[in-house]
C-alpha positions as CSV (number, residue, x, y, z in Angstrom):
1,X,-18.7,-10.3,23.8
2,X,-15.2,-10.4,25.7
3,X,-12.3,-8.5,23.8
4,X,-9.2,-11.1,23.5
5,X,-5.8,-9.7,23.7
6,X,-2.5,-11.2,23.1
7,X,-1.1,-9.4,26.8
8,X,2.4,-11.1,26.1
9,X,5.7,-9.8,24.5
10,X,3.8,-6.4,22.9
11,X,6.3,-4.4,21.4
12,X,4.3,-0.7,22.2
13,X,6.8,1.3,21.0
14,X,5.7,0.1,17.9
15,X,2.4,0.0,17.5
16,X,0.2,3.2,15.9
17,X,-1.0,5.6,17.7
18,X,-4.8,4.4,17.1
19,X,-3.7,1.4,18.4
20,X,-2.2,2.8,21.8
21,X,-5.6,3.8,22.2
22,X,-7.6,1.1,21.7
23,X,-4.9,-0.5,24.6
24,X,-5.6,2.6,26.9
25,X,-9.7,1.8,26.2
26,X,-9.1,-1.9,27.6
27,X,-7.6,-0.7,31.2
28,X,-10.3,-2.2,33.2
29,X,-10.0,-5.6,31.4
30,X,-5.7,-5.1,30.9
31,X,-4.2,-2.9,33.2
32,X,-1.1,-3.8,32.9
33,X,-0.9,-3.8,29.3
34,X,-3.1,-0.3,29.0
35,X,-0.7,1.5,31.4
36,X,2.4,0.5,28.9
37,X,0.6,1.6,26.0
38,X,-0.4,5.1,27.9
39,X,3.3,5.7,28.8
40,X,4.4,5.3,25.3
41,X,1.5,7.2,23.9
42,X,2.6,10.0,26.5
43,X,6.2,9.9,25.1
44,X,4.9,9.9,21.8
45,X,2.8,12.7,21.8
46,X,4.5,14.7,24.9
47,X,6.2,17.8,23.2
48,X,3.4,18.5,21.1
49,X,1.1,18.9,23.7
50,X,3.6,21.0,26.1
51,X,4.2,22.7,22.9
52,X,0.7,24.0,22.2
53,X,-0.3,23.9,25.4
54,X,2.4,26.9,26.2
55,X,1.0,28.7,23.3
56,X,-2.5,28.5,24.2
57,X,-1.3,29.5,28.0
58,X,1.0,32.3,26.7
59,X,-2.3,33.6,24.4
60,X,-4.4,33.9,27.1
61,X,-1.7,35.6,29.9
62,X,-0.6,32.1,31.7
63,X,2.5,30.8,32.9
64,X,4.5,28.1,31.7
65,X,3.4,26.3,34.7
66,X,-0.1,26.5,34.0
67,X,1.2,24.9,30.4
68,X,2.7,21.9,32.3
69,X,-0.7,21.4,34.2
70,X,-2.7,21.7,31.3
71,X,-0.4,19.3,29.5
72,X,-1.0,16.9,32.6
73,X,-4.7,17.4,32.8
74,X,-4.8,16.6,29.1
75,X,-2.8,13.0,29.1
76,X,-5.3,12.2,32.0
77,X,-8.3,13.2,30.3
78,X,-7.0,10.7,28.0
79,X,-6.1,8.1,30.2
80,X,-10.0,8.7,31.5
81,X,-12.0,9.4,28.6
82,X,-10.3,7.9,25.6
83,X,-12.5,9.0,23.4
84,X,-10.5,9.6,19.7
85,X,-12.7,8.2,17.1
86,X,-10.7,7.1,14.0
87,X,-13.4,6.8,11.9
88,X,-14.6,10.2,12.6
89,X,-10.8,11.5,12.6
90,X,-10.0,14.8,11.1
91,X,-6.8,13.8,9.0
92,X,-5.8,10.3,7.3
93,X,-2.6,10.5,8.9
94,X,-3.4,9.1,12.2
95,X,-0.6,11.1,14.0
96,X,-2.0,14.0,12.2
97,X,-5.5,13.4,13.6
98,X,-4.7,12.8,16.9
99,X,-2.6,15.7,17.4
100,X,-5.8,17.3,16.5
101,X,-7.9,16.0,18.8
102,X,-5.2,16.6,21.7
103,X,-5.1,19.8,21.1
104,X,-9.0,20.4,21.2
105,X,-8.8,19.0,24.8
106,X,-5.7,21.3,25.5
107,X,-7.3,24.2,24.7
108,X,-10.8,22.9,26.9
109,X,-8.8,22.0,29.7
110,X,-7.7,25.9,29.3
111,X,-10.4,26.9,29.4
112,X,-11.7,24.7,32.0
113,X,-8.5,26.3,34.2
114,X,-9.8,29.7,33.5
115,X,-12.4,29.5,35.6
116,X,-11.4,27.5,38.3
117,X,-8.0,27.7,38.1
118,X,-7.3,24.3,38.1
119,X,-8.3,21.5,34.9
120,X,-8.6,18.4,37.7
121,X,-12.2,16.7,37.8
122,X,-13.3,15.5,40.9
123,X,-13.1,11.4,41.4
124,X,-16.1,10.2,40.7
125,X,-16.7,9.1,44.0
126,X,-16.3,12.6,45.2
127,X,-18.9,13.5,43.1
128,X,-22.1,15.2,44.7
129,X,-25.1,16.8,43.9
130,X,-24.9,20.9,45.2
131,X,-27.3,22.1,47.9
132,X,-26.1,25.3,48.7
133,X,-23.7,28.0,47.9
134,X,-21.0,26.7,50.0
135,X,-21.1,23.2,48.2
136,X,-20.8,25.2,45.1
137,X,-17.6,27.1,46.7
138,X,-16.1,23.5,47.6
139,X,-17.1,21.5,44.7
140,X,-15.1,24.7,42.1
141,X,-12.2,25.7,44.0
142,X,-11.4,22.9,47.0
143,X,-10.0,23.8,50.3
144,X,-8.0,27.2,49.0
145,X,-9.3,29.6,51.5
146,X,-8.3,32.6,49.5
147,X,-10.3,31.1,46.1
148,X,-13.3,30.3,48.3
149,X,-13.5,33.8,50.3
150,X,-13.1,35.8,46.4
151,X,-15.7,33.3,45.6
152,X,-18.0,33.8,47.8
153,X,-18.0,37.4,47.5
154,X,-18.9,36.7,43.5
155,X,-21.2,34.4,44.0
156,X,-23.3,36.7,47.3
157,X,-25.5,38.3,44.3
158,X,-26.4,34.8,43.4
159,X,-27.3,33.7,46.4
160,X,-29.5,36.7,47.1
161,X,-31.2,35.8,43.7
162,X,-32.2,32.4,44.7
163,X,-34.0,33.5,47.6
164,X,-37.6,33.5,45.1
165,X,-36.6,29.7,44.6
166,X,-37.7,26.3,45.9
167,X,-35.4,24.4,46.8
168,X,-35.5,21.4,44.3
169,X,-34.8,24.8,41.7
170,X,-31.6,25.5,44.4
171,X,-30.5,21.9,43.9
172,X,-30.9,21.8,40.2
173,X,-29.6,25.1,39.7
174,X,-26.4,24.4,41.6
175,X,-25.4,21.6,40.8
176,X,-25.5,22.4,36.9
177,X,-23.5,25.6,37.6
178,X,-20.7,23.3,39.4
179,X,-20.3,20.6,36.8
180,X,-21.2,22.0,33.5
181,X,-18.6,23.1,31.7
182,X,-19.3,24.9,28.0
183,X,-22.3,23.8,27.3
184,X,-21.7,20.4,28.5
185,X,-23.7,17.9,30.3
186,X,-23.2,17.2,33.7
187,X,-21.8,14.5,34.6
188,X,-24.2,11.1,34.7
189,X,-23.4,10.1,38.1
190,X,-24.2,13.2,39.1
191,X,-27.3,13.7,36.7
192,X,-28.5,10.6,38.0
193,X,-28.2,11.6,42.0
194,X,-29.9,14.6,41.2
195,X,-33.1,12.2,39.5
196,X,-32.4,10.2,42.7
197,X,-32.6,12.5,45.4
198,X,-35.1,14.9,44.5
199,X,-37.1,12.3,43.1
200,X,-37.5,13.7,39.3
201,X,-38.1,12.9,35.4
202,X,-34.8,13.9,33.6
203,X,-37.4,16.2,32.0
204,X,-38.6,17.7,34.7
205,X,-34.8,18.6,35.8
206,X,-34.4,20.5,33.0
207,X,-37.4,22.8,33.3
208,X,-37.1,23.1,36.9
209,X,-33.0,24.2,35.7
210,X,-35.1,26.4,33.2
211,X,-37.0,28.0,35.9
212,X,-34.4,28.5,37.8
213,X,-31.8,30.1,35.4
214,X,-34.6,32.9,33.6
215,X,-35.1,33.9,37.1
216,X,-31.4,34.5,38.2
217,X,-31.2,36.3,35.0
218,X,-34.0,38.1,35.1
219,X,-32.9,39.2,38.6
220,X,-29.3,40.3,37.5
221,X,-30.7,41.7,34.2
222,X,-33.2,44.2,37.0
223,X,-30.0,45.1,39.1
224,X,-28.1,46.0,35.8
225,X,-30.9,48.2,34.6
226,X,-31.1,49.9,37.9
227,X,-27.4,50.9,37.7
């Protein structure tokens, strides 16, 4: 069923918060009215989120930069993803509940930045399955040749491990270790390429993924006990 939406004279600035949302969740149908209702919700909730997101970068020994592009990556994730769920909110105050569930992607996209240095997800377009350890290098860090050469010298032990793999197990295992983030899935575009191309059972991906990981580990886990 198509959503109907009055799309003339909306006063934004005065609409809740919840309701900014459910806007921003209609940009493919309303783009016009769903980027007003982001910019207000980005006014609305903009200090908080520099605010906490400095803390959280200031806790973990980053700049106030890095709090600004957290802060960023945050509103986009929002703009993207717009996934606060009112009915499962965490306060009855909807500001309240929100400011909650901003921070929760603050501190991810943290996180996220930690590893990568950076919080930006690739366009889905852009997104590919990984076939070898210099897809991996391109897919996590980009075009930063200084990033990609400290990279690759952390990621050469990897690389030798995989040598007792096939290469559907290279695929798999790659590819997860470039898009999965904390125990997250991978993206479904990408999920589904990987089905795609190496012709698999969603099931079958994940032993194969299974495979693959015990015998990285078990590999590192020999090296450490030879030390």
């Amino acid at each position: 069923m198509k959503v109907e939406l009055k799309t003339t004279e909306i006063d934004f600035e005065n609409l809740s918060s919840d309701e900014l949302i459910e806007y921003i969740s209609f940009k493919n149908e309303f783009p016009n009215e769903a980027e007003n209702a982001f910019i207000v919700f980005c006014s609305r909730f903009q200090n908080d989120v520099i605010e906490k997101a400095e803390i959280y970068s200031a806790k973990y020994g980053h700049s106030g930069v890095t709090a600004l592009d957290i802060a960023n990556c945050t509103f986009a994730k929002v703009w993207k993803y717009h996934s606060f769920n009112k009915e499962k909110a965490k306060s009855k105050d909807m500001d309240k509940a929100i400011k909650i569930w901003l921070y929760a992607i603050v501190f991810n996209e943290l996180m996220k930045y930690g590893v990568s240095d950076t919080c930006a997800e690739p366009e889905e377009e852009d997104l590919s399955i990984v076939e070898n350890i210099s897809d991996l290098i391109n897919v996590t860090v980009g075009e930063d040749l200084d990033k990609k050469r400290d990279l690759k010298i952390r990621l050469e032990i990897i690389e030798k491990a995989m040598l007792g793999l096939s290469e559907k197990q290279k695929v798999i295992y790659l590819t997860y270790k470039a898009y999965q983030n904390n125990g997250k899935n991978i993206p479904r575009q990408v999920a589904k390429k990987l089905r795609d191309t190496l012709n698999l059972a969603q099931s079958s991906i994940q032993v194969y993924k299974k495979e693959a990981t015990d015998h990285i580990n078990n590999y590192l886990n020999s090296l450490n006990g030879n030390r």
